[in-house]
N, C-alpha and C positions, 0 to 999 in steps of 0.2 A: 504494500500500500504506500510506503516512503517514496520507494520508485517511480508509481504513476503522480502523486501529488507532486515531485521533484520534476516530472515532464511533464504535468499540469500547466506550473507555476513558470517552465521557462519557454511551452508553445503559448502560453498566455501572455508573456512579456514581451517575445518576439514579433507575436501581434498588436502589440501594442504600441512599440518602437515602430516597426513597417507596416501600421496600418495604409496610412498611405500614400506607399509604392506597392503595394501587392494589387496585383492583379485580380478581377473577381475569380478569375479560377482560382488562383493562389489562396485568396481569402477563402472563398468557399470549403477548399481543401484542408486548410489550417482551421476554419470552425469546426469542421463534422471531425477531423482531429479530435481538437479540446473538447465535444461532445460526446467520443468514443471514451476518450481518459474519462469526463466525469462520469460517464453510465458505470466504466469499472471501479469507481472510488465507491459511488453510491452502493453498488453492486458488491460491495467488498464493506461496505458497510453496516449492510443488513445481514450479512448473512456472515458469521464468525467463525474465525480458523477454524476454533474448537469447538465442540459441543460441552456447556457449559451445565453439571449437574452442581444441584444445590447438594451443599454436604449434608451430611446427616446432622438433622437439628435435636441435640436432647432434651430441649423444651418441650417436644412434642414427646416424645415416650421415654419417662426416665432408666438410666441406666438401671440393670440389676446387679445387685451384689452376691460377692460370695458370701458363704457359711463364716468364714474367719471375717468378715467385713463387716458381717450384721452381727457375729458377737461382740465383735469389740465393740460397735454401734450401742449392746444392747450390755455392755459390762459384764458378758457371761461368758462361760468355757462353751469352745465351738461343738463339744462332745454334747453336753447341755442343748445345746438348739436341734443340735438333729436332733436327741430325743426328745424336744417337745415338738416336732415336726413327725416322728411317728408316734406320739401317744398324745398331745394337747393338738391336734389339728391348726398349728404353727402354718400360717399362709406361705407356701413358695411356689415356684415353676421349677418343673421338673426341662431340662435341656439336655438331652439323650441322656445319660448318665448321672448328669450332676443336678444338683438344685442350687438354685435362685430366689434372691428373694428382690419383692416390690418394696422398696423404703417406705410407701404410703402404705400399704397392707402390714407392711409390719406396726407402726406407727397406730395404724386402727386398730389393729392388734391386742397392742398394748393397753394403748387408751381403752380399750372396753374390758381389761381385766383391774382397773384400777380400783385399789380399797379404800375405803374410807368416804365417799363421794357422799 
């Protein structure tokens, strides 16, 4: 794009310097010129090298944690949360193998086992 704006800028100058001494053919031939350059600037404008993906936004779906991330999260031993995950129905995702947990479902979690309310 540097290149055609760079032959833009000096078939436009040269027009401009010889407008008139150019000939109508001459002139005609150096318009549809400068009109070829801009259809490809334009053309090279709209449409981008690369194909432009948004990255992954973690506003929209928060990360999951692991087992050792949501103990220390939760002040307890990681051995502790798995067994409240198979005997207190502890909210996680299960991810082939491993489990996950949602920081808001843990958090609800909590909050709805709290004493004293």
């Amino acid at each position: 794009m540097v290149a055609d704006l760079d032959q833009f800028r000096l078939a436009l100058s040269a027009l401009a310097r010889c407008g008139a001494r150019l000939s109508s053919s001459e002139s005609s031939v150096a318009l549809r010129e400068l009109r070829e350059v801009s259809a490809r600037m334009e053309l090279q404008a709209r449409v981008p090298d690369r194909l432009y993906v948004k990255p992954y936004s973690s506003a929209a779906v928060p990360p999951l944690m692991s087992i050792q991330e949501t103990a220390s999260h939760l002040g307890i031993h990681p051995k502790t949360l798995a067994r409240y995950v198979r005997t207190k129905g502890f909210p996680c995702v299960r991810v082939g193998s491993r489990i996950r947990f949602d920081i808001s479902d843990v958090t609800a979690w909590v909050s709805a086992r709290k004493e004293g309310r």
